[in-house]
C-alpha positions in Angstrom: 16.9 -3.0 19.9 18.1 0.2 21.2 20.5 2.1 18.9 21.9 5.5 18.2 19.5 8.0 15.8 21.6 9.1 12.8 19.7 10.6 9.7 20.8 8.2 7.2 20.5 8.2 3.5 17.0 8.1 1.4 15.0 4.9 2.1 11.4 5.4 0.8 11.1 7.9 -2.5 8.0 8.8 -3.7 7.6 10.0 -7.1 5.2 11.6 -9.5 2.3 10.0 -7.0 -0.9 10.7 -8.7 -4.3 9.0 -7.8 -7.7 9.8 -8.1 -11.4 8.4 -7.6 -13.3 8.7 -10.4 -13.2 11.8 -11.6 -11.9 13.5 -8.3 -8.1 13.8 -8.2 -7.3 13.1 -4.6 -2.9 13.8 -5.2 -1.6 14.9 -8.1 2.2 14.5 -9.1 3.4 14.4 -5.5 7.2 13.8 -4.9 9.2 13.7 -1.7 11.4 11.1 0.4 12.3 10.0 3.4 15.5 9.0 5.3 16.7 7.0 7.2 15.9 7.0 11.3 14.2 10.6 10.5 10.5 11.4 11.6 8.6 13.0 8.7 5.4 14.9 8.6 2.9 15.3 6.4 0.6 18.1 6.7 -2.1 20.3 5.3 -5.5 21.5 6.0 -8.9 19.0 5.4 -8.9 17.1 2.6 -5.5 18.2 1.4 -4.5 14.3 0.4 -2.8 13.4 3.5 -4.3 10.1 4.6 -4.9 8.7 0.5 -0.4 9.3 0.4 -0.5 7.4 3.8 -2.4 4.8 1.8 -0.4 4.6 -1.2 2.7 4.0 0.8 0.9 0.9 3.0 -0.4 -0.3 0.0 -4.2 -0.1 0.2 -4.5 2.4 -2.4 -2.8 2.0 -5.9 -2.0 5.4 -7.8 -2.7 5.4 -11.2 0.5 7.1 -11.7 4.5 6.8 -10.2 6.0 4.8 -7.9 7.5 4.1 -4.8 11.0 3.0 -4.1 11.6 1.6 -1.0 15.4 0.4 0.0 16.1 0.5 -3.6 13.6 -1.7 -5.0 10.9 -0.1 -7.5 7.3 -0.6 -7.0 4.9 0.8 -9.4 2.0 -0.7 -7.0 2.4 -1.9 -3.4 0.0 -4.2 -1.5 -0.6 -4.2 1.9 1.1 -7.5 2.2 4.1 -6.5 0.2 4.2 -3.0 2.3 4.4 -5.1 6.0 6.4 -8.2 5.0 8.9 -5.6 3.5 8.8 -3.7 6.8 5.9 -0.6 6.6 3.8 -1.2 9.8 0.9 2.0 10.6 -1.6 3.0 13.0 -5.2 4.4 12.2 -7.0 7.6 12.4 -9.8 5.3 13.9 -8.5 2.5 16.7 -8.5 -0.7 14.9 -8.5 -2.8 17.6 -10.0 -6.2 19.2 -11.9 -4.1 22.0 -12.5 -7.3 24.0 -9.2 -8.8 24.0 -6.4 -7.5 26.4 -4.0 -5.3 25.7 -0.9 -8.2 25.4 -3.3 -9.6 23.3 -3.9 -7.1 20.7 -0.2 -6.3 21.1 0.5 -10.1 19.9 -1.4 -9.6 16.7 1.3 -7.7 15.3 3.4 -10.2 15.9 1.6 -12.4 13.2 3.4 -11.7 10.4 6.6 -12.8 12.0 5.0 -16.4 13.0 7.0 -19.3 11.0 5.1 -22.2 13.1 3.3 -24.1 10.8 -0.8 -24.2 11.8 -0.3 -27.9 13.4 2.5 -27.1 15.8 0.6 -24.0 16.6 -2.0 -26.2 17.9 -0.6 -28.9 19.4 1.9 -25.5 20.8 5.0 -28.0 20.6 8.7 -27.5 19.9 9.2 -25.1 17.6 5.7 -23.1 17.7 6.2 -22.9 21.7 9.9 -21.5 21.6 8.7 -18.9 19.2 5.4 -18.5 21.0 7.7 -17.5 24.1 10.1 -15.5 21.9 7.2 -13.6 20.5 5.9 -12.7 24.2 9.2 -11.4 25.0 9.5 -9.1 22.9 5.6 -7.8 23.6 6.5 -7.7 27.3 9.2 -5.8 26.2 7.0 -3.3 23.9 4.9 -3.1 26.8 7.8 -1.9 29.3 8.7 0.4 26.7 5.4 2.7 26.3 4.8 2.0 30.2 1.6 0.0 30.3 2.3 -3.0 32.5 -0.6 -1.9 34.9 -3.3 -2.4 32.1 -1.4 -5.4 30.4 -4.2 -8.0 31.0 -6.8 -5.1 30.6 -9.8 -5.9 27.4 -8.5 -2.5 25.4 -12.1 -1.5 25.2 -12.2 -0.6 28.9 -9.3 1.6 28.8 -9.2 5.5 28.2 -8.7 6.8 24.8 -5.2 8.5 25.1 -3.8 4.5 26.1 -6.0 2.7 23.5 -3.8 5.0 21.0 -0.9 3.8 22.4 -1.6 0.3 22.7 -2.3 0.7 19.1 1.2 1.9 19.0 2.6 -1.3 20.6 0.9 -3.2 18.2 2.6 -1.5 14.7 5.7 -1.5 17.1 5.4 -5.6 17.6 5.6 -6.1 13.9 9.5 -4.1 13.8 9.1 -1.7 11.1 11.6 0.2 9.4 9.2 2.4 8.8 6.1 3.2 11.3 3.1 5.3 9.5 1.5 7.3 11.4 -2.3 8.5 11.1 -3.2 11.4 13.7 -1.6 9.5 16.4 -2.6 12.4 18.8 -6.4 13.2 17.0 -8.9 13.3 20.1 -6.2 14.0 22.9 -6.1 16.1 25.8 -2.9 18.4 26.3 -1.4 15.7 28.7 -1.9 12.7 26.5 -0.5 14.6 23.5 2.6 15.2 25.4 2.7 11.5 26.6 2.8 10.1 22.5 4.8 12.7 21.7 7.4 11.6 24.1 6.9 8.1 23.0 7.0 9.0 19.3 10.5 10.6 20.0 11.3 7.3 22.0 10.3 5.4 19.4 12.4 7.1 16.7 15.7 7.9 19.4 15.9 4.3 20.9 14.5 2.0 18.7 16.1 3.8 15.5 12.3 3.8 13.8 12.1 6.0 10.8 8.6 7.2 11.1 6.1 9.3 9.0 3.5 11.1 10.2 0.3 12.8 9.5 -0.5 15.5 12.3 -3.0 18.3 12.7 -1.6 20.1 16.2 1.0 22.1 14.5 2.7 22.6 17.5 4.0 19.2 18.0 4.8 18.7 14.2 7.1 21.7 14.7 8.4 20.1 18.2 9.4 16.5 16.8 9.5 16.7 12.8 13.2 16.8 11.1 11.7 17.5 7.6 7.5 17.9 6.9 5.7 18.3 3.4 2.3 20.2 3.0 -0.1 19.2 0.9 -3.1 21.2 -0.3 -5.7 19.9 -2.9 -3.6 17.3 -3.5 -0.6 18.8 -4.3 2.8 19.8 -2.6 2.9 23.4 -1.9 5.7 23.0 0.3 8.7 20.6 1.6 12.0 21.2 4.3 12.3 21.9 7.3 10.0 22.7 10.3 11.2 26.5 10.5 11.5 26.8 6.4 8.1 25.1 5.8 6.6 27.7 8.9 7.8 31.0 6.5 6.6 29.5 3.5 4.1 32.2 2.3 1.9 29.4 0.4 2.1 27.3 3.6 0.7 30.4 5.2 -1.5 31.0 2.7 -2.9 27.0 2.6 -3.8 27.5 6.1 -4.9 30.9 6.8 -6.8 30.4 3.9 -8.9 27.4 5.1 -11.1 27.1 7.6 -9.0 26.7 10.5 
């Protein structure tokens, strides 16, 4: 589970992305990759497209134009099936979770997609469905030692402060394995400590586990902190792409930002 972080080569390539909603183009000829073991950012003021490219890349939105290659093979559209079985897990801008289940619980439903018992042994919880029933709980007890909350394990998430629900609803895109973990705001909503908490975790995450993660993040501060490489968007198109200090000088970048409302 734990490996060393090298940047590899390009495994997710987005190109020519466009998509709209009716008449409204929401990206527009978008292009840029991602590497191996790297943590990449997306960012851009309100409404710049951010969240619709997260969506193209788990599959629930389908651009009208492009595609996605992803280890090699070519997609013109994903689905959200085809996106997790072939190893793109995510978190939400708003918690998805079961609020009254507890948190080793919620953290097993990742696990779903990995289940080969058929329904009946399930039930009956016999021989094979059992061994991986028990195999499955390790590893959550193990995601759970990982982002520290054994104190809260048996705790309904609902109960629990907002900066843990977040990172329970890290442990449960975690418990699926990805090969690549999207991110959507994983800090939106946080206090100073609780940003610095995920953001140590998110470096965790991509250090120990070897997760190549994307993320979408408005405190620019912490982009610049953990990002290797981050594209801007703006009105649905790239104004900028490269590194955190490159991307920081870009005069359009400046521009995007100064120029909206923040």
């Amino acid at each position: 589970m734990m490996g060393e972080r090298v940047i590899g080569d390009v495994i997710l390539d987005l190109r020519n992305i466009s998509l709209a909603f009716g008449g409204v183009k929401a990206l527009t000829e978008i292009s840029f990759d991602v590497r191996e073991h790297e943590i990449r950012a997306i960012i851009g003021p309100n409404g710049a497209g951010k969240s619709s490219m997260l969506n193209v890349i788990s599959g629930v939105y389908r651009p009208q134009q492009g595609e996605i290659v992803f280890h090699g093979e070519h997609f013109a559209r994903m689905n959200s099936y085809k996106a997790a079985k072939a190893g793109i897990a995510r978190t939400f801008q708003n918690i998805a979770l079961f609020k009254g289940m507890s948190v080793l619980d919620n953290i097993m439903t990742g696990r779903t997609l990995m289940m080969k018992a058929n329904l009946l042994q399930q039930a009956f919880w016999w021989g094979p469905a059992r061994r991986e029933e028990l195999a499955h709980r390790a590893k959550v007890e193990e995601i759970i030692d990982f982002l520290e909350i054994q104190h809260i394990r048996k705790t309904p998430v609902g109960r629990l402060p907002y900066g843990l629900q977040k990172r329970v609803d890290l442990g449960r895109a975690l418990a699926m394995e990805p090969r690549i973990l999207l991110l959507d705001e994983p800090m939106a909503g946080m206090n100073v400590e609780e940003k610095q908490d995920m953001s140590r975790f998110i470096l965790d995450v991509n250090d120990q586990m070897g997760t190549t993660i994307v993320l979408i993040e408005h405190d620019m501060g912490v982009v610049m902190d953990i990002s290797d490489r981050v594209v801007v968007l703006d009105y649905g198109k790239k104004i900028g792409d490269g590194s955190p200090d490159a991307v920081r000088a870009n005069p359009e970048v400046i521009q995007a930002y100064l120029g909206a409302s923040h």
